[in-house]
N, C-alpha and C positions, 0 to 999 in steps of 0.2 A: 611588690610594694603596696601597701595599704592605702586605699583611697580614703582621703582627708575629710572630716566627719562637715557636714553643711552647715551652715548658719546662716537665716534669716539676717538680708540687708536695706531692707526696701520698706516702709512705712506702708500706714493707709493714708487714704487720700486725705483725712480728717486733720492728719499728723505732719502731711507733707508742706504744708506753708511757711510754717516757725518752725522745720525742724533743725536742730542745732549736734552737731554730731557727737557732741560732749555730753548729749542727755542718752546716744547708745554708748555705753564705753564698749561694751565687747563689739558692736560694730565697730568703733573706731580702733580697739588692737587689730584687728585682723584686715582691717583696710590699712595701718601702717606696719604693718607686719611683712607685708610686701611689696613691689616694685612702687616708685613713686606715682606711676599711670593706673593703679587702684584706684586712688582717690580721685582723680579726674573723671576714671568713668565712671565711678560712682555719681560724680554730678553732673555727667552727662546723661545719666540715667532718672536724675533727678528733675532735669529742666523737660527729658521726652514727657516724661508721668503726667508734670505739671501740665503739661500741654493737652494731654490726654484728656486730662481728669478735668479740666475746663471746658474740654468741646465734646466730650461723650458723656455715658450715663457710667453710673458708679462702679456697674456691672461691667463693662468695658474694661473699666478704671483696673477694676480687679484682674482682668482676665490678663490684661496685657503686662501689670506688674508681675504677677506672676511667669510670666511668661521670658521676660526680661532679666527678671532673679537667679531664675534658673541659668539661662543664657552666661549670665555673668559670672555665677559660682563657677560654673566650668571656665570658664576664662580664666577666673584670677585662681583654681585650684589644681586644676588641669592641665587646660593649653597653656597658660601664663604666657599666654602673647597680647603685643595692645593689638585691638578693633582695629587701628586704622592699619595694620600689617594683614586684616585677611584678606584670604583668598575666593574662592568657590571653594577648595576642596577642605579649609577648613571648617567652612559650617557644613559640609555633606560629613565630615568628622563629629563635628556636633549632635548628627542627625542617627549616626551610628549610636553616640554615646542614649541619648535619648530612646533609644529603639529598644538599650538593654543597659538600663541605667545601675549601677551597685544596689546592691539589696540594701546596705547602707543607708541608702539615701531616699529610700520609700518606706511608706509606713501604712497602715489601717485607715488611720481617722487623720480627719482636722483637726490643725492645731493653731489656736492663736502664734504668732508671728513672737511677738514681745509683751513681757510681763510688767505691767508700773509697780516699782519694787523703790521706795526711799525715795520718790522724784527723778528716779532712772526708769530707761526700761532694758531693761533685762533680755537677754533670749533666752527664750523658750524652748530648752532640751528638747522636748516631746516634737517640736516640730519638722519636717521635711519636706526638700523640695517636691515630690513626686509620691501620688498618692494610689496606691492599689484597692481599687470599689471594689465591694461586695454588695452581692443582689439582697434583698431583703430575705430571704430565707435562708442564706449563708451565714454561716458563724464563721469569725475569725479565725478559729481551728484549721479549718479545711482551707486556705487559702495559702499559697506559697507565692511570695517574693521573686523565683527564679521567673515564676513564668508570667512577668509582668512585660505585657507589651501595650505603647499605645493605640488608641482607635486611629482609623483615616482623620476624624475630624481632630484628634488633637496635632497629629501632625500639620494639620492643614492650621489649626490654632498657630502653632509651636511656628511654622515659618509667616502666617499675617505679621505677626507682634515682632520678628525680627526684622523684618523685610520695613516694616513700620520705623523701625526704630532707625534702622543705615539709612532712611529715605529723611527722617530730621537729622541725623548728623549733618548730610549731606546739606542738606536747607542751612547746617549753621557754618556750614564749611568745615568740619571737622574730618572728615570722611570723604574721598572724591571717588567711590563704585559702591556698589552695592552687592557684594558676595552672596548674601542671602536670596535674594531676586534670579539671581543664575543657578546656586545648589537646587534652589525648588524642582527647578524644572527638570535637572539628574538625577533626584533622592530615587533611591531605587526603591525606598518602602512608600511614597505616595505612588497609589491605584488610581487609575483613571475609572472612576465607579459607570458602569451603565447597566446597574441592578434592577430590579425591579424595588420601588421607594413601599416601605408598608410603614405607614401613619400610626405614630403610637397613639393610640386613641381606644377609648372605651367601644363594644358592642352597641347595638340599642339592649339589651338585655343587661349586660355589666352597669349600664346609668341607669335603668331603673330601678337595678336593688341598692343601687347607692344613695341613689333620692330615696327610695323606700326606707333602707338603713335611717337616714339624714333624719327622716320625718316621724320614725319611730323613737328615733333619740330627743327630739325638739317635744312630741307628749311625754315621754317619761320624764324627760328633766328639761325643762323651760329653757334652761344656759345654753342650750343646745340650738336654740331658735337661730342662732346667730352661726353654727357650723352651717346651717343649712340656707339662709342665706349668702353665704362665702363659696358655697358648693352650687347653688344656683346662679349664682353673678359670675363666675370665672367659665362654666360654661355656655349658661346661655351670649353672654357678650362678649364673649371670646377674650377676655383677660389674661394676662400675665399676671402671676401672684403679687412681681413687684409694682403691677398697676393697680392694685388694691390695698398697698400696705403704706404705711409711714413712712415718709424717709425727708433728708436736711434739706429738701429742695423743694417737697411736694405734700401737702396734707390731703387726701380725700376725703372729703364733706358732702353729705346730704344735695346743698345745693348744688354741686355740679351735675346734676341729672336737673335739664331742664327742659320746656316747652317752646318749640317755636309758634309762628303764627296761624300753624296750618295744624296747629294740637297735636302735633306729633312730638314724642319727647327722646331725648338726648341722653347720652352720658357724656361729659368730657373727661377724656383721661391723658394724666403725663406718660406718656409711652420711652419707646426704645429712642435714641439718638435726641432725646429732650425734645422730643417733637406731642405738642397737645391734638389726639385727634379726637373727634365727636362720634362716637358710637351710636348707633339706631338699639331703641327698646324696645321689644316686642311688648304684645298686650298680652301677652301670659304670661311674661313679668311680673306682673303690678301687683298680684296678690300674694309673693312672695316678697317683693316692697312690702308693701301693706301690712303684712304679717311679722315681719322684723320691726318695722318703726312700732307698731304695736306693744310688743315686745320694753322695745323702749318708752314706751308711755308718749307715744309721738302720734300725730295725727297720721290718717295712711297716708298721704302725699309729701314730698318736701316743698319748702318754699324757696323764691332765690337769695334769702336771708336766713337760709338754715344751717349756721355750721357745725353742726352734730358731726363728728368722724361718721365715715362711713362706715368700717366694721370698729365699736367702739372697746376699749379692753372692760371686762365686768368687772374690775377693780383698778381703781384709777382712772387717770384721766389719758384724753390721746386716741389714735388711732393704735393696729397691728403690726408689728415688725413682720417680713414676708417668715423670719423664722416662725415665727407663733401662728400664724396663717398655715404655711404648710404641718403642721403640727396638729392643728383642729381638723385638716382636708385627710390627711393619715389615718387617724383613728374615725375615721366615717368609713376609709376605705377594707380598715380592716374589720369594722363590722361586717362591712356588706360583702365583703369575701367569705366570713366566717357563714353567713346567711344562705350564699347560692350553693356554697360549696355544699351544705348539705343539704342544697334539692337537689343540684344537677353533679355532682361533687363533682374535684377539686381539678380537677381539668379543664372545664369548662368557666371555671372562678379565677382561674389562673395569675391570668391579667392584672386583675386586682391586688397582686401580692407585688405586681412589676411594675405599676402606676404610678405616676409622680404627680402634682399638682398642674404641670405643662399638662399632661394628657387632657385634660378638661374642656383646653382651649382650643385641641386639635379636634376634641368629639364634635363639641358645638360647630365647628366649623366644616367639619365634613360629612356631618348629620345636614346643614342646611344646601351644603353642596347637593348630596343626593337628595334632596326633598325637591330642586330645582332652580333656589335661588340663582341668581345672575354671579357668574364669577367675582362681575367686575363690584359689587356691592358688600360681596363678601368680603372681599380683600381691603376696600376701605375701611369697616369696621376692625378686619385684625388691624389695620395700620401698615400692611408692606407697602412698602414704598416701591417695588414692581408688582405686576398682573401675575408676570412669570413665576414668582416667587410661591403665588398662592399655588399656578395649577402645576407646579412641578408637587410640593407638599399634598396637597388635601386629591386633588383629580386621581378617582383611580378605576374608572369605570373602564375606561380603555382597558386595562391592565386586566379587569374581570372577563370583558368580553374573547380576549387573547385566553386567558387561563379556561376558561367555559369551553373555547373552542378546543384547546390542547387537551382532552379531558377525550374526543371522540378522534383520535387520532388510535390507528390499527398495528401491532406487532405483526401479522401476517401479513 
């Protein structure tokens, strides 16, 4: 029997407050298409998000609808049993399904959810629940659907967001166990990881053909001033791309870098869980400050009445969406791949082609690690909210010391 094609049921958070189910009609046939408990959990599904999307960050927001979506499709396409009849062994079924989900139901790329079509919104053919990446130097050709499997972390995603969800029905009384909570601890595809952890993060050599890259594009073309401040800021302060871009909640301005009394200056940024932390600036900062406000016809310091965007767009008005941020950090990286590869080629440039805009944050932070800095100062500036957190991630001298020694060990 042919697995039944997916469709998008679940809003963005933007959408979720007034939405009315008469504005999805093809959501609404196919939620009364079947059993009358469709539509319940649909809005049980509704009031988890909203809760979500109140008390975490938008990112959150995302990970967990998605997460939920999926969950549900299978429910009302598949199991077609209600929530409050599971068991354990049905979501360790779930966990199967997930592991080797229909080719059907995975696709290449992202795809918006719903289309505004006449004052409806539409679904979106193009999109599916489950998505098969490819590395930047793969073309869609070479990629096969069969052998689409998830990573640890998404299964360990894939049971937060459920286990999250039976833990509020439960708070509303809808639900009295938690199946999900009990499958985690059977799935026979989550690994107990005790690897050794390697930090995606640049070389010292990979960062300075990228500043070099950054700084040979900012003399040819002046527009470029502004990549290489974006490329500067994300790693020397250990930024998250979304702590440098626009969004409904947060504007980054000029004056949130400020001075306390002891002249030592600050960044304040909205971080992860809506939490504002204050970042340390170094003094070799300041004249790549300096050299961007320039840029803008700005004096080199800011004032704490200066609300200039932090990275401003060169046409219009506003800050960066993290999309267009990661997009200028991209094309710096694949210059300066284009650069080392033919001095050291492309083995040694490698990285650079497998790099994301996170990587940035993880250099800066374990470039200062091994330079000496104090864990506990580093970890403030990322913002974890454990110690543990930083020196499971970034610490990996131990790990070199082990590997150095495993290097003079004897076959005879």
């Amino acid at each position: 029997m042919q697995t039944p094609k997916p469709l998008p049921i679940l809003p963005a958070y933007t959408e979720l407050k007034n939405i009315a189910l008469n504005d999805y009609p093809d959501v609404k046939r196919f939620l009364e298409s079947g059993p009358h408990w469709r539509i319940q959990h649909w809005q049980w599904a509704l009031d988890y998000l909203s809760y979500v999307g109140r008390n975490k960050s938008e990112h959150t927001y995302s990970r967990f609808r998605n997460e939920t979506e999926r969950f549900l499709l299978w429910v009302f396409v598949i199991k077609e049993k209600p929530l409050d009849e599971f068991r354990k062994a049905d979501v360790l079924e779930y966990a199967d399904f997930c592991w080797r989900p229909p080719v059907s139901w995975i696709s290449f790329a992202s795809a918006d959810r719903f289309l505004l079509q006449n004052g409806f919104y539409k679904v979106n053919p193009e999109w599916l629940p489950f998505r098969l990446k490819r590395t930047k130097n793969q073309s869609v050709q070479t990629l096969d659907k069969k052998k689409y499997r998830p990573s640890q972390e998404t299964l360990k995603a894939m049971f937060t967001a459920i286990i999250a969800f039976y833990k509020h029905l439960m708070n509303e009384e809808k639900c009295f166990g938690n199946p999900a909570q009990l499958a985690k601890n059977d799935c026979r595809y989550l690994i107990k990881d005790a690897q050794v952890k390697e930090v995606r993060r640049l070389t010292d050599d990979q960062w300075h053909y990228v500043l070099r890259a950054a700084d040979k594009m900012a003399i040819e073309n002046v527009g470029y001033e502004r990549s290489l401040f974006i490329l500067v800021t994300l790693k020397t302060l250990f930024l998250r791309i979304s702590e440098l871009s626009e969004r409904e909640t947060w504007r980054p301005v000029m004056s949130h870098f400020w001075q306390d009394h002891d002249e030592n200056w600050w960044l304040k940024v909205y971080g992860k869980g809506r939490k504002i932390r204050d970042v340390t600036v170094p003094t070799e900062y300041f004249p790549y400050l300096s050299r961007y406000r320039a840029f803008q016809g700005l004096p080199p310091l800011p004032s704490p009445g200066d609300q200039m965007p932090l990275v401003e767009k060169l046409r219009g008005q506003g800050g960066l969406t993290a999309r267009h941020l990661t997009r200028l950090v991209q094309e710096v990286f694949d210059a300066a791949y284009t650069s080392m590869a033919s001095d050291y080629g492309e083995e040694k440039a490698k990285k650079l082609k497998e790099a994301s805009t996170h990587w940035l944050r993880h250099t800066g932070a374990s470039m200062e690690i091994e330079r000496g800095r104090a864990l506990k100062d580093v970890s403030e500036d990322l913002g974890h909210a454990s110690m543990a957190t930083t020196d499971t991630i970034y610490v990996q001298s131990e790990t070199k010391k082990r590997a150095e020694s495993g290097k003079t060990r004897k076959v005879d």
